[in-house]
C-alpha positions in Angstrom: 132.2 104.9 248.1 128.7 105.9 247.4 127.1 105.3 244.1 126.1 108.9 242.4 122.0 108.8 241.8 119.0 110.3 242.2 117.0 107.0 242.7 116.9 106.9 246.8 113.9 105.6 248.2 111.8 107.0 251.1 112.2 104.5 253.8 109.1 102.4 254.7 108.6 103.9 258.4 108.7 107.7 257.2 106.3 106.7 254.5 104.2 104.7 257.0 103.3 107.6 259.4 103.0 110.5 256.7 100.5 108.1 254.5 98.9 107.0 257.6 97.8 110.8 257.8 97.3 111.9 254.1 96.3 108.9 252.8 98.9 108.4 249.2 96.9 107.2 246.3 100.0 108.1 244.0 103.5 108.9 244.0 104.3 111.5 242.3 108.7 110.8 241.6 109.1 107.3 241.5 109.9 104.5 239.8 108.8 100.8 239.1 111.0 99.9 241.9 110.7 102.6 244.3 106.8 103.7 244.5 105.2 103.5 247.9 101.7 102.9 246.0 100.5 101.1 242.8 99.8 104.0 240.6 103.1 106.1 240.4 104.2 108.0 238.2 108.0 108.2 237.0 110.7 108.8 234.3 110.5 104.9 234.0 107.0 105.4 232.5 107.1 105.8 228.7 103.6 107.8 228.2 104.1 111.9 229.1 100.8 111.8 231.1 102.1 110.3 234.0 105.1 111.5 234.1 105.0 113.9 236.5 107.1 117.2 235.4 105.6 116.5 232.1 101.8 116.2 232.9 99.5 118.3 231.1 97.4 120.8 233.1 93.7 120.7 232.6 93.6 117.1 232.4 92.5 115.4 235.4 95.3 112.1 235.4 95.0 111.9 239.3 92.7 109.3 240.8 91.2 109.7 243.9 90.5 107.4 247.2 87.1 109.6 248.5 86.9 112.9 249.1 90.6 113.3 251.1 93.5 112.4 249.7 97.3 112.9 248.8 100.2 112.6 246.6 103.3 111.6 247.8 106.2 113.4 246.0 109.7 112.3 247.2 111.7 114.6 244.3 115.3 113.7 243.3 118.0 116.0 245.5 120.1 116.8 242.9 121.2 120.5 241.6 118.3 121.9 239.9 115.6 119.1 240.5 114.5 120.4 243.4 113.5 123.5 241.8 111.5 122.0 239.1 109.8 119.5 241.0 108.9 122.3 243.5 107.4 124.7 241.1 106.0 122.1 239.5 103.7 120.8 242.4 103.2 124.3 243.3 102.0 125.1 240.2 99.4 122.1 239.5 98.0 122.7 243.3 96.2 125.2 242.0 92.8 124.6 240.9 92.8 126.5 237.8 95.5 123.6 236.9 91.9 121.3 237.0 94.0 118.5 238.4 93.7 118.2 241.9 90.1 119.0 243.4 89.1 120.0 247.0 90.7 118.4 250.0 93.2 116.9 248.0 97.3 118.1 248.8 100.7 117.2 247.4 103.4 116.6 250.5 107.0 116.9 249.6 109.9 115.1 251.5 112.7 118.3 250.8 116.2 118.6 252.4 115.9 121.3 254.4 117.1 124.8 252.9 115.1 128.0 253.8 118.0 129.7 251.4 117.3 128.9 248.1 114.6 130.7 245.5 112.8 126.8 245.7 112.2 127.1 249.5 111.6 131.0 249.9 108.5 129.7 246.6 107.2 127.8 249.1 107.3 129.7 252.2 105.5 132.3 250.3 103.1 130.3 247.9 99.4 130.5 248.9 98.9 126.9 248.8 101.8 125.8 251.3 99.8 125.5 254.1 102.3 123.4 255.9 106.4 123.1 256.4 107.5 121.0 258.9 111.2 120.0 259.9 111.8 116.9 261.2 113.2 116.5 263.9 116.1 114.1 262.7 118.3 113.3 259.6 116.1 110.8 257.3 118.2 107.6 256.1 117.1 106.5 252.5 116.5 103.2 250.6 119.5 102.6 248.0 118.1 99.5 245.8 116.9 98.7 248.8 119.7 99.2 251.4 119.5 101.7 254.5 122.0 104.4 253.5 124.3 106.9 255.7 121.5 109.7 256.4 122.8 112.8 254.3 124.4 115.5 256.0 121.1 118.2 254.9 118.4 118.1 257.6 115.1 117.1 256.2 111.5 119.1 255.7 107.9 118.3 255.0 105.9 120.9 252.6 102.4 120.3 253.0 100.5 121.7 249.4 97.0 122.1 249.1 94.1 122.6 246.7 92.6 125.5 248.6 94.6 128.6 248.9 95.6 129.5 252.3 93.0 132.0 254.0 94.0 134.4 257.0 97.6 134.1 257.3 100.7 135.3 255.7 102.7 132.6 255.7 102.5 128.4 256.0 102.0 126.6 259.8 105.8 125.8 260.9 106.0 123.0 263.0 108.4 119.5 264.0 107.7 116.7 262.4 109.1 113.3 264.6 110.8 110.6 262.6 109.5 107.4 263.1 112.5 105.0 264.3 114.8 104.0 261.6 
């Protein structure tokens, strides 16, 4: 039987290859044991700033590796969660939020589920400028143990901190899972 939690960790592979392209310098949902980089921020962390659904806007917590960079955000799958977390990185992707500056994103590792209010905010937020769906089932970490993948698909969101100019919706493409 499989333990009930929200603590599954991305495994290293799938982490490898997206932060290979966006270049993490925080995780965004993570704790102690889980983070994919140092500086994390998580429910295991007792000051408000870095936790990440409780961050205050206008204060610029997020540091930065150059000019380009991302945050990794791996959000617990559990009813209601995923609705938070997701209007939460929507919302601090915008640079009146003062958190995130040019050529910086947030990428989200989502279950796949164009059906629910969460998804249908993304697919019409200005600064989704990417969703892609991998093109496999994603088998996570528990305390540090390959699980069963789930039986939802998986998806990528890619968020941005400049709105997206000249189309209507985000860039839909497949995303290849590196071997697991």
């Amino acid at each position: 039987m499989q333990k009930k939690t929200d603590e599954y960790e991305t495994p290293p592979e799938v982490f490898a290859k997206l932060h290979k392209e966006f270049r993490f310098t925080t995780d965004l949902c993570a704790l102690k044991t889980t983070a994919k980089v140092p500086n994390y921020w998580g429910a295991d962390r007792k000051d408000d700033q870095i936790d990440g659904l409780k961050m205050v806007p206008g204060i610029r917590t997020v540091p930065g590796g150059g000019e380009e960079w991302g945050i990794w955000c791996n959000p617990p799958y559990s009813q209601g969660n995923l609705a938070r977390w997701v209007n939460r990185c929507c919302d601090i992707v915008r640079p009146h939020y003062g958190i995130l500056s040019t050529k910086q994103c947030i990428v989200l590792l989502l279950p796949m589920s164009m059906s629910t209010k969460w998804a249908r905010r993304l697919w019409s937020d200005s600064w989704c400028h990417e969703i892609r769906f991998c093109d496999r089932r994603i088998s996570f970490l528990l305390d540090g143990v390959r699980r069963k993948a789930p039986a939802a698909e998986n998806m990528i969101a890619v968020l941005r901190s400049e709105k997206r100019e000249n189309r209507r919706r985000p860039q839909v493409g497949y995303w290849e899972v590196p071997p697991q």
